[in-house]
C-alpha positions in Angstrom: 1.2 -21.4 27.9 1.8 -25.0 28.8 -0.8 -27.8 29.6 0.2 -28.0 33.5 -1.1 -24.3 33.9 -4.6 -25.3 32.7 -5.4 -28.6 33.5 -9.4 -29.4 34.4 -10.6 -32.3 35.9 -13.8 -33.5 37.4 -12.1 -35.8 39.4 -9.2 -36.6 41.5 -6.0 -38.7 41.1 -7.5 -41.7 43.2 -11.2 -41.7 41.7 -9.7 -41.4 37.6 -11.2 -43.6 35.4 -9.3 -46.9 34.0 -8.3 -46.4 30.6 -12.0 -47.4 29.5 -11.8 -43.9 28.9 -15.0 -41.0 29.6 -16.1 -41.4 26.4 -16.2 -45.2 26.3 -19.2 -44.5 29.3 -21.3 -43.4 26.5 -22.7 -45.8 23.7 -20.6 -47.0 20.6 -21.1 -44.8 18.0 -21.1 -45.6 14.2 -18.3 -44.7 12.5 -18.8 -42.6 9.4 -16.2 -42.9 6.3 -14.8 -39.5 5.6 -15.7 -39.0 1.7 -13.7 -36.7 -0.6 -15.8 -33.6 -2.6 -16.8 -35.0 -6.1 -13.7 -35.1 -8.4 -13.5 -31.9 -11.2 -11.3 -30.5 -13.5 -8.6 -28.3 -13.3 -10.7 -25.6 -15.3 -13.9 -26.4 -13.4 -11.4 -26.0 -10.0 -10.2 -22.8 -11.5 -13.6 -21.3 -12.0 -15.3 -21.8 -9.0 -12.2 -20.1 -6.9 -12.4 -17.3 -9.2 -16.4 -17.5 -8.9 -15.6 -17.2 -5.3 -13.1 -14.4 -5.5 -14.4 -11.9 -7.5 -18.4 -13.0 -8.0 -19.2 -13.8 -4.3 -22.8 -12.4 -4.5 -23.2 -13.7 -8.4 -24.2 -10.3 -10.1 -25.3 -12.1 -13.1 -28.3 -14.5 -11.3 -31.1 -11.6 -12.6 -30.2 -12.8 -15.8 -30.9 -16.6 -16.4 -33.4 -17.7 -18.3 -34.7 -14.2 -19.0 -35.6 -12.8 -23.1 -33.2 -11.1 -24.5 -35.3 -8.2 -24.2 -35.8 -8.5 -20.9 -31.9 -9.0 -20.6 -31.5 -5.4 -22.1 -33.8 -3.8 -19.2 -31.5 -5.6 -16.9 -28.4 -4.4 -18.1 -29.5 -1.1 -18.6 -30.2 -1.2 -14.6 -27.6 -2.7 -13.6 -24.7 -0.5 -15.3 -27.0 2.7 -15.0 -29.6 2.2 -11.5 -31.3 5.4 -12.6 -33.0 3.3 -14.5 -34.0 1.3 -12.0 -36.2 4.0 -9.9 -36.8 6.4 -12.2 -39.7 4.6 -14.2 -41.3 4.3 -10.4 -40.8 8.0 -9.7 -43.5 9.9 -7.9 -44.3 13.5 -7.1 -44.3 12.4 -3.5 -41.2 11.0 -3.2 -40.2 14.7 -5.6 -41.2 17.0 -2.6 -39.0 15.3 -0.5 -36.1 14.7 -2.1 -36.8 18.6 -3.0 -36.4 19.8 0.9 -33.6 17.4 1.7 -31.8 18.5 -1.3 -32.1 21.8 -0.7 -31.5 21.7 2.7 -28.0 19.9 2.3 -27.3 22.5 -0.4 -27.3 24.8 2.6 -24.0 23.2 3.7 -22.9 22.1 0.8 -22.2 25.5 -0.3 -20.3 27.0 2.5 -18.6 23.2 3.0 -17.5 23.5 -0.1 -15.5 26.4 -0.5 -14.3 25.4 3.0 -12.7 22.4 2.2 -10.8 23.7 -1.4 -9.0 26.1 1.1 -8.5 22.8 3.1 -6.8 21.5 -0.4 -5.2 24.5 -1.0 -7.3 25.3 -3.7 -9.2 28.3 -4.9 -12.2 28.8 -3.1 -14.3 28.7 -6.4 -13.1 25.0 -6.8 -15.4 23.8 -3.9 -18.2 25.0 -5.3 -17.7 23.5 -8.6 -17.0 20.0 -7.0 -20.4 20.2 -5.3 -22.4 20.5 -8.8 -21.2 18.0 -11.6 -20.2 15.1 -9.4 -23.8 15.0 -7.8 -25.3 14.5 -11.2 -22.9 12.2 -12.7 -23.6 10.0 -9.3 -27.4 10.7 -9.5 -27.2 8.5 -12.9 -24.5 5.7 -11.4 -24.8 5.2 -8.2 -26.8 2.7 -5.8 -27.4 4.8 -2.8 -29.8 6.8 -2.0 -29.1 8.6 0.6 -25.3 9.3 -0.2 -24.3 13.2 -0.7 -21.6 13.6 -3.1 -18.8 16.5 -2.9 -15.6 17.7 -1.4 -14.6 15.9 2.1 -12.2 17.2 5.0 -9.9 13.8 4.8 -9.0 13.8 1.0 -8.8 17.8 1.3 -6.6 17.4 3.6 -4.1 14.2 1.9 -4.5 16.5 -1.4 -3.5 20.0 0.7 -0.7 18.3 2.3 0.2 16.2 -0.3 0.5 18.2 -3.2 2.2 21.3 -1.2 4.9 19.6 -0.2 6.6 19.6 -3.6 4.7 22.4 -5.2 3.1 25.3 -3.0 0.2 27.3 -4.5 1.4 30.3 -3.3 4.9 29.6 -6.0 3.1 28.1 -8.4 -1.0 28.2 -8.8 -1.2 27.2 -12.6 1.3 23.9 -11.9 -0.4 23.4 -8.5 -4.4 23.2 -10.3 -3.0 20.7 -12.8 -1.9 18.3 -10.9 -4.9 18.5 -8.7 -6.9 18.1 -11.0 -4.6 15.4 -12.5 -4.6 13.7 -9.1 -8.5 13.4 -9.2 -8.0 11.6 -12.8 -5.9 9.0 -11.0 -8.2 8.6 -8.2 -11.0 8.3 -10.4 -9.3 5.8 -13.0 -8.5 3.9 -9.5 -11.3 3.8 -8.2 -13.5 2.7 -11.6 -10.4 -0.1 -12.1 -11.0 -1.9 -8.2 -14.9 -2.1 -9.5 -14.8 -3.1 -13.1 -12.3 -5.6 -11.7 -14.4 -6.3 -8.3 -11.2 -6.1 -6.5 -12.7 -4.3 -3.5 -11.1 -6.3 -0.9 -7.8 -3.9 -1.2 -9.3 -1.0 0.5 -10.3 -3.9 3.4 -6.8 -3.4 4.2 -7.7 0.1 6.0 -9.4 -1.4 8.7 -11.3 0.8 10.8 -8.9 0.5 13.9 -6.5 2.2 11.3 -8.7 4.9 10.1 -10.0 5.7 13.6 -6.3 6.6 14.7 -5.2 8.8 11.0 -9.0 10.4 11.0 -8.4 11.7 14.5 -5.1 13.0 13.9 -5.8 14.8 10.6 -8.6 16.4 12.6 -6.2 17.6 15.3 -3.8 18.8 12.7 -6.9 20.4 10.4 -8.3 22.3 13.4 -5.0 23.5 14.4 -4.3 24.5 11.0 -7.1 27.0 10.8 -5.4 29.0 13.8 -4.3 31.0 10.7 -7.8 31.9 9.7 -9.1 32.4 13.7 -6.1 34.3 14.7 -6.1 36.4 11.5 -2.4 35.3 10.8 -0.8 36.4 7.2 2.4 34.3 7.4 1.7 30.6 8.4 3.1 27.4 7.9 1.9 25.0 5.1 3.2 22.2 6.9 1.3 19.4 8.5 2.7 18.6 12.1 2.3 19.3 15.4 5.3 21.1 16.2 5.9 23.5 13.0 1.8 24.2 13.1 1.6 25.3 17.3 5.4 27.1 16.3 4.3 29.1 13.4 1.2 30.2 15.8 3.2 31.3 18.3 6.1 33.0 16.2 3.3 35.2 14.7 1.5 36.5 17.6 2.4 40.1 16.4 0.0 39.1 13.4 -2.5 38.3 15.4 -5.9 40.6 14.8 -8.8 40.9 18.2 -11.6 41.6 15.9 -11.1 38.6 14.2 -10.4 36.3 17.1 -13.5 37.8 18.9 -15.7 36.9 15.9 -13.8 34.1 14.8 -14.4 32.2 18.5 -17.8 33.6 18.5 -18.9 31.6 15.5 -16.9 28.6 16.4 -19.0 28.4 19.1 -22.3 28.8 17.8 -21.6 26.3 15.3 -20.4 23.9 17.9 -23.1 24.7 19.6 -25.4 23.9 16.7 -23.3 20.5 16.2 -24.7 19.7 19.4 -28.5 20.1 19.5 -28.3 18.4 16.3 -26.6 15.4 18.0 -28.7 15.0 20.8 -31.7 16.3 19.2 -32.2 14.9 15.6 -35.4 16.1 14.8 -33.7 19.3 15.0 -31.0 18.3 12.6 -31.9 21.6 10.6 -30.8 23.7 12.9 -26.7 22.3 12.8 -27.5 21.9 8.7 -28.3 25.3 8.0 -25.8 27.0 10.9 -23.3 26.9 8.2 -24.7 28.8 5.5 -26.4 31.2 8.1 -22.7 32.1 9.9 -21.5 32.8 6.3 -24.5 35.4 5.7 -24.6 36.4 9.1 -20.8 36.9 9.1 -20.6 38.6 5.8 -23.2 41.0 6.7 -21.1 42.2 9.3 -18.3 42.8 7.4 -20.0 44.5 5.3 -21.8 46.7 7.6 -18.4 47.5 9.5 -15.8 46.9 7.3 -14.4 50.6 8.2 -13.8 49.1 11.8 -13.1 45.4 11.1 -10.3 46.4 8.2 -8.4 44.1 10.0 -10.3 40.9 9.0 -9.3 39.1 6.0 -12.4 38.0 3.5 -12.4 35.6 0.2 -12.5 38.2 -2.5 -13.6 37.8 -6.0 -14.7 34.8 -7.1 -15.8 34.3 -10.7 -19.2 33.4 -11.7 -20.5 30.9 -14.7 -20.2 27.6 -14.7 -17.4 25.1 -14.5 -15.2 25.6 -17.3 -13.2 22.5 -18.8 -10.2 21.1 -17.5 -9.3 18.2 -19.6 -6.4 20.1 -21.3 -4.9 21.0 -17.6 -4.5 17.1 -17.0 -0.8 16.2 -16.0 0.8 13.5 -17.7 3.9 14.2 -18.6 6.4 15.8 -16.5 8.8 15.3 -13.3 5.7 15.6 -10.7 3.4 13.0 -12.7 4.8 10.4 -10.0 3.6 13.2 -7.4 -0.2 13.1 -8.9 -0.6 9.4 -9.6 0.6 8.4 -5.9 -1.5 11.4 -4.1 -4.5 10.2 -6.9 -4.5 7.0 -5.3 -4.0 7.9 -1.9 -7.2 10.0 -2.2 -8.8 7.6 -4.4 -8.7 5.0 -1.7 -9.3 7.0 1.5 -12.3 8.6 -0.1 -13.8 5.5 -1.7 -13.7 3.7 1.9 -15.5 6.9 4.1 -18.2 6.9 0.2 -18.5 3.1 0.7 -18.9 3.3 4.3 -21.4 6.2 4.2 -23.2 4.6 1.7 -23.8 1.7 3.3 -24.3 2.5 6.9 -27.7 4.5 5.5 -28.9 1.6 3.2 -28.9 -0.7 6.7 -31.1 1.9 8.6 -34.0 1.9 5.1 -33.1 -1.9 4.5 -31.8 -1.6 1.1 -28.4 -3.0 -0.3 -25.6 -0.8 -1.4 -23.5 -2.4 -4.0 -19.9 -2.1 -3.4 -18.4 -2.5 -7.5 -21.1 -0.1 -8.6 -20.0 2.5 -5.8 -16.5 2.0 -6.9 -17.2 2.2 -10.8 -19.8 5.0 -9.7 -17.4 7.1 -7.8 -14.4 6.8 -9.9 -16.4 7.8 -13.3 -17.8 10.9 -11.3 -13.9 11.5 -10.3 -12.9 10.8 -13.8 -15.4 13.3 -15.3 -15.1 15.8 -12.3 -11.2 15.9 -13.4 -12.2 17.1 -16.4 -14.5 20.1 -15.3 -12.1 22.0 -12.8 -13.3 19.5 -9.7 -11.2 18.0 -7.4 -11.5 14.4 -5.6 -15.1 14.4 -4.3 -17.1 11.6 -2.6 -19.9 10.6 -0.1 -19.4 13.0 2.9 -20.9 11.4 6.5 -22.1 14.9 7.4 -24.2 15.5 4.1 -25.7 12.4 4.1 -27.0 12.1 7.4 -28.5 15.3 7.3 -29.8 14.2 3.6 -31.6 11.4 5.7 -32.7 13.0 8.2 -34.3 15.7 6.1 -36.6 12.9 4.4 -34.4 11.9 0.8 -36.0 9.1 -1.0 -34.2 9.1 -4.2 -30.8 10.4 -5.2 -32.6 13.1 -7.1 -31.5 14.8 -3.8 -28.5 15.1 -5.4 -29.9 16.6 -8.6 -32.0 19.2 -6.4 -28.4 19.9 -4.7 -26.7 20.4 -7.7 -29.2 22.5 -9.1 -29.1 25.3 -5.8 -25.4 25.2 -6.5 -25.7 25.7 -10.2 -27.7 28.9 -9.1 -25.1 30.4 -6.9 -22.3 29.7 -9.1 -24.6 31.9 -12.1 -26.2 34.8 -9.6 -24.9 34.5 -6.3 -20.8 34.8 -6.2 -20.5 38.5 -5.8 -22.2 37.9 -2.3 -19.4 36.3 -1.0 -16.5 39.0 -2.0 -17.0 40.1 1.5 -17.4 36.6 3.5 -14.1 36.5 6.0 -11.4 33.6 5.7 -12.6 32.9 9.5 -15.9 31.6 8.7 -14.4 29.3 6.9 -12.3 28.4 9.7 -15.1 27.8 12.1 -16.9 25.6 9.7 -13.9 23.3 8.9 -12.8 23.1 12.5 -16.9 22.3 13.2 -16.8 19.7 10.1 -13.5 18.1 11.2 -13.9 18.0 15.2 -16.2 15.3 15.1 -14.1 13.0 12.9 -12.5 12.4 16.9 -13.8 9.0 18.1 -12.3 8.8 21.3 -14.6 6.5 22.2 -13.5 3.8 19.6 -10.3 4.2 20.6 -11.3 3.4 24.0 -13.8 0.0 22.7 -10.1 -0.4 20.5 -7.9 -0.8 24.0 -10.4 -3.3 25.9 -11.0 -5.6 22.8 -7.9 -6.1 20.6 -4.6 -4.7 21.7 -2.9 -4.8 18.3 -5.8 -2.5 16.8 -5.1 -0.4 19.4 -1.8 -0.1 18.5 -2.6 0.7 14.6 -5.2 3.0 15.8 -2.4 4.8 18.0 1.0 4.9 15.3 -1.4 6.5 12.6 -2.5 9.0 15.5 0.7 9.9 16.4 2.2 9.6 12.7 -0.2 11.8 11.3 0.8 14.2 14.1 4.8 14.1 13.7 5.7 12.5 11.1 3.2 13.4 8.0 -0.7 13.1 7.2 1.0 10.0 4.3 3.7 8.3 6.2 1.3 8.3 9.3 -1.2 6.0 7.3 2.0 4.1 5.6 2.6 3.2 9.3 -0.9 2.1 10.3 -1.3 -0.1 7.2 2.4 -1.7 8.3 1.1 -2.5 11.5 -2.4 -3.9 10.3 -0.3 -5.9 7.6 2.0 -7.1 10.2 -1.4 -8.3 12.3 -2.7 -10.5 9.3 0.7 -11.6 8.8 1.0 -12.6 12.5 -2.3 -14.4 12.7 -1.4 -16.2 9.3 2.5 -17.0 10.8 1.2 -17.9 14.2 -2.0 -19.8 14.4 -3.8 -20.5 17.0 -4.3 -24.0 18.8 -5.8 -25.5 21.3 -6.3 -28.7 23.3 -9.7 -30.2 23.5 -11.6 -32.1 26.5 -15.0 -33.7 26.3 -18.1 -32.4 28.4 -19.0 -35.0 30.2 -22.3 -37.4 29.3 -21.8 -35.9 25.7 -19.9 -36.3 22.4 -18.8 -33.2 22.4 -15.3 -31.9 22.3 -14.4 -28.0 23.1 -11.5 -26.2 24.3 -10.6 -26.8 27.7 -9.3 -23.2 28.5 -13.0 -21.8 27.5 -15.3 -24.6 28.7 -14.4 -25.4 32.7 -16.4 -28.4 32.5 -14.5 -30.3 29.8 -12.4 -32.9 31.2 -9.6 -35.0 29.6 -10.1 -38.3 27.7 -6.9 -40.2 29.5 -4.4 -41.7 26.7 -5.7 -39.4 24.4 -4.3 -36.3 23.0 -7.0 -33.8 21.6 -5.7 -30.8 19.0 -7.4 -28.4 17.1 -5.7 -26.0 14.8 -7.6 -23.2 14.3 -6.4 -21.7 10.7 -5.1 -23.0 7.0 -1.9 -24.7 6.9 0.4 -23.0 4.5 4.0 -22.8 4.1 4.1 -19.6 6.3 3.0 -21.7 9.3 3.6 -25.6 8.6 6.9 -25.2 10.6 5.6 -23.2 13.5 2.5 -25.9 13.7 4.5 -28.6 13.5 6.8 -27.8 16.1 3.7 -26.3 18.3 2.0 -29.7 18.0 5.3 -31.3 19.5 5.3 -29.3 22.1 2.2 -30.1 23.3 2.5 -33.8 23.2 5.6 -33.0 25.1 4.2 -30.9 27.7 1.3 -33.9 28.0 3.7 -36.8 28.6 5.6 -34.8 31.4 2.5 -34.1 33.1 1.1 -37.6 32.9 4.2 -38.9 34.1 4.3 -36.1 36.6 0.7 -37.2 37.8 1.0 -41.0 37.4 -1.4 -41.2 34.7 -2.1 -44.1 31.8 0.9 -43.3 28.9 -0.1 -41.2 25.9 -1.2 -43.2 23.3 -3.1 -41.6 20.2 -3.4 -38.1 19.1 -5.9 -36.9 17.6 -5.9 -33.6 15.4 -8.8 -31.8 14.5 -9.1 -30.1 11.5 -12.8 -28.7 11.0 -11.1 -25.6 11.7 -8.7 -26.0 8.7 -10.1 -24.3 5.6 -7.3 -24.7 3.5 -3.7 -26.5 3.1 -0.8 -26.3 0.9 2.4 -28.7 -0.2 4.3 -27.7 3.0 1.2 -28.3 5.3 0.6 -31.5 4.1 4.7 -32.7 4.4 4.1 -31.2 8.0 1.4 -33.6 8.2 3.1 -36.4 6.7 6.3 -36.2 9.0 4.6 -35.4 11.9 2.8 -38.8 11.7 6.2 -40.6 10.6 7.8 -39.2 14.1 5.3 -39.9 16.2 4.9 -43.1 14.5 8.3 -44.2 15.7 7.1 -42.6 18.7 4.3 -45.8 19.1 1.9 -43.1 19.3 -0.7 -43.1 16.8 -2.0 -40.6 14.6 -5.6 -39.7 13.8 -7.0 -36.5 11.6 -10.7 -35.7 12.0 -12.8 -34.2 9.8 -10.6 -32.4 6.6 -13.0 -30.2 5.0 -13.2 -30.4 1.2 -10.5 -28.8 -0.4 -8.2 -30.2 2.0 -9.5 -33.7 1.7 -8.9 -33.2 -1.7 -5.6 -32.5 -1.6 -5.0 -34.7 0.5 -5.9 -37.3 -1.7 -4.5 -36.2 -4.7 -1.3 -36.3 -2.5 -1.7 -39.8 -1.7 -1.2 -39.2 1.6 -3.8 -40.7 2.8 -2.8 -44.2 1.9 -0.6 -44.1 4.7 -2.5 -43.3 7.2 -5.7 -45.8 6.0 -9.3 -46.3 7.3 -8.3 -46.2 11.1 -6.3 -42.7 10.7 -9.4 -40.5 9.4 -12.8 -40.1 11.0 -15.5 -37.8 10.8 -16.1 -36.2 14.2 -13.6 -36.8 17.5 -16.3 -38.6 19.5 -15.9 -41.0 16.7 -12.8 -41.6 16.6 -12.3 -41.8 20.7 -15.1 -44.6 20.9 -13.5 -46.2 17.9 -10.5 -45.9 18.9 -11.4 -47.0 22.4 -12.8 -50.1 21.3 -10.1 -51.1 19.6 -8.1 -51.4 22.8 -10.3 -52.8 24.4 -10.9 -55.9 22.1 -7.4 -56.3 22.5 -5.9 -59.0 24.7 
């Protein structure tokens, strides 16, 4: 947008001010010398940027000028937190985290099976994901009100990945190992981004992103259980739209009443359920146990009238004992070992951000901080160890955990108490579910999944930022058509290409003083800003890097261009200083400062003079260091802009 489109004055063309300028109507001010940081080393330089990078909240601060005894305590709670609340453990906070735990074993347990048919996986592989990860995060992790075990999402990315090149159906043995070789990669991942406190890489799923891909993989999950509602035998195990409605339709000789009548039946009780726990959270208990009591309820059924429901499909045998070790099923040699170490971190990353999330959306409702790193190291070791006891990627499930809270937890021994109800029905209680129909299962996923639809983000998406709307909808729509992968590949592309944009293409903006102040602000926000005449006012509001030191520089020119016509257009005094503002500026380069340095040689030969206000420290550094500065002396660099207009000012003025 040009300058004519937006121009704001308080007065017109025959009342304008001489060149004594607005400014010059308030007092002199003093003008301040603009002082570079303290000078340091290249090591001490190096340090504090890595302090910065990777030690932002300084982990270490417990420890200084603490015995070494007191040092051990300290480590000992900060690599293990049990340690931190255990020694403060009461039989108070015991009966609660005994009710909250069992009630979200209540879930757990049919969730669980659920979502391993979600992965493709045995049924029996659910059940042991929702018992040792719980106690290896009971001992490692930081929150506690997180519920560990198998979610929809990294079901799903597993279920669809995995298939793909290897089908259960052709090959179960192949297909178990390089689940549960998957799982080892996501684990090692995730343990790697918080030994190394690189956390900021799963920053680059930004919600607008996951907003779009969770809604689609919950259109595409739901639609996918069609098979177990409809009682289908033959379905496709592919993930899109099109095949998944075709297959549906194709089959409709397949199709069984009895188990669509009880199938939709159940459905909507559960959604039902869903709902009064929604709107009605002291009844939370009634959507937590709906699960486990449409499982019973179903299977009693089935039982009572399996000579007339013949034509509804149940689970079967599932072993009892505990998990039995997996470590010698690991995958790490082979032509699908690419396969497992790109779905591991897939997984790892999507179920480390919803654990993370989770995790720390609870700690803000109790006041309590969630460490990030020790949820990373905490849920990779649990995936690590899980890989290696017939579990598959597991991680802090939303649905779990709120009703964990809302059932009273205290403590993650909620986890423990969990883990213990499960250890029970994998010992005693498996036989029950030989006659528990494959459309039970379907309701609850299609009950789990539905509410993973956030329309209303979408919507809060489209009125604030455009190009989030835009990620939100290609990972919608890719997940949908394309695949549940390539459908986040293409959301991440288009948040990449946003940061990329905003780095390439900075903004900037002219300034105007409010009148009767020293105050400078954008004249586009603030109506009341006017002008200072023969004075050009820029802010740029971003680091100068080589990605953008050509685009500012010829951005800048342009508006010194657009400001000449329009004084000459106007019949206003002739542009004579302008004045660039860097506060904004938190960082510069080689190529911003050459920018800088050429742009005041042109305008130099231009007779216009060029000022820089207020570099912040690292850039007056470099600056210095440059010697850049030397040519632009004391009368090119000031402190704030009313300084340097009423210096400025002055100056011409004195002059004869």
């Amino acid at each position: 947008m040009g300058l004519n489109s937006n121009r704001v004055e308080n007065f017109s063309d025959a009342e304008a001010p001489p060149l004594p300028t607005i400014a010059m109507q308030m007092p002199p001010l003093e003008v301040h010398r603009v002082c570079p940081p303290p000078p340091r080393t290249t090591s001490q330089k190096l340090r504090h940027r890595l302090s910065e990078i990777f030690f932002p909240d300084d982990p270490l601060h417990k420890f200084k000028d603490q015995p070494w005894f007191r040092k051990l305590i300290l480590g000992l709670q900060f690599f293990f937190p049990v340690f931190d609340w255990a020694p403060n453990y009461s039989f108070e906070l015991f009966k609660s985290d005994v009710v909250s735990g069992v009630t979200i074993a209540s879930l757990a347990i049919p969730q669980g099976i659920s979502y391993a048919k979600l992965a493709n996986l045995p049924p029996i592989i659910g059940l042991y994901s929702s018992f040792v990860p719980p106690l290896i995060y009971s001992v490692l992790g930081s929150s506690r009100h997180l519920a560990v075990g198998p979610v929809s999402i990294a079901s799903l990315v597993m279920g669809t990945m995995l298939s793909e090149a290897v089908p259960y159906s052709d090959e179960p043995t192949l297909y178990l190992k390089l689940a549960f070789t998957a799982t080892f990669f996501a684990g090692v991942f995730q343990a790697s981004l918080g030994f190394l406190r690189l956390g900021f890489v799963i920053d680059f799923l930004s919600k607008a992103t996951l907003v779009g891909f969770m809604a689609g993989a919950a259109v595409i999950v739901s639609l996918q259980q069609l098979k177990g509602l409809l009682g289908i035998v033959h379905f496709t195990t592919k993930m899109q739209l099109v095949p998944v409605l075709s297959s549906a339709f194709h089959q409709i000789d397949e199709w069984s009443w009895q188990t669509i009548v009880m199938g939709v039946a159940f459905l909507a009780l559960l959604l039902i359920t869903r709902q009064i726990g929604m709107r009605r959270p002291k009844l939370f208990w009634v959507s937590a146990a709906a699960p486990l009591a449409s499982v019973i309820l179903s299977t009693i059924l089935v039982v009572c009238f399996k000579s007339k429901l013949h034509g509804i499909k149940t689970i079967g045998k599932l072993p009892k004992g505990l998990n039995p070790p997996s470590s010698n099923m690991l995958y790490f040699d082979g032509p699908h070992l690419a396969l497992a170490i790109k779905t591991g971190i897939i997984t790892g990353i999507l179920s480390l951000t919803e654990g993370i999330a989770v995790g720390r959306t609870f700690a803000s409702l109790k006041n309590y901080l969630v460490d990030g790193n020790k949820e990373m190291v905490a849920i990779g070791l649990m995936n690590m160890a899980g890989s290696c006891s017939s579990c598959y990627v597991t991680t802090g499930s939303f649905s779990r955990s709120a009703v964990n809270y809302n059932a009273g937890a205290q403590t993650v021994v909620s986890n423990i108490v969990m883990a213990a109800a499960v250890l029970v029905t994998l010992l005693f209680l498996m036989p029950l579910f030989y006659y528990t129909p494959n459309l039970i299962l379907a309701a609850i996923i299609i009950t789990a999944v539905i509410g993973l639809i956030d329309y209303q983000a979408a919507y809060k998406l489209w009125k604030v930022d455009k190009l989030d709307f835009l990620a939100c909808i290609c990972s919608f729509f890719g997940v949908l058509f394309i695949s549940v992968p390539i459908g986040l590949a293409i959301a991440v592309g288009v948040s990449v290409f946003k940061i990329l944009l905003h780095v390439t293409r900075p903004n900037t903006v002219v300034l105007g003083n409010i009148p009767r102040t020293q105050i400078y602000q954008n004249l586009n926000q603030y109506r009341e800003a006017v002008r200072v005449p023969s004075f050009l006012i820029m802010a740029v509001e971003a680091p100068i890097y080589f990605a953008n030191s050509t685009y500012l520089q010829e951005r800048i020119l342009r508006w010194i261009r657009e400001e000449e016509e329009w004084l000459a257009a106007n019949d206003r005094s002739n542009l004579k200083c302008v004045i660039l503002d860097m506060t904004a500026v938190t960082a510069i380069d080689t190529s911003g400062i050459d920018t800088i340095s050429e742009l005041r040689k042109m305008l130099e030969k231009r007779s216009l003079k060029f000022v820089l206000v207020n570099p912040v420290g690292s850039v007056m550094e470099k600056l210095q260091e440059s010697h850049m500065l030397e040519s632009f002396g004391f009368e090119g660099l000031y402190v704030s802009v009313g300084e340097a207009v009423s210096d400025i000012s002055s100056a011409w003025k004195a002059q004869p």
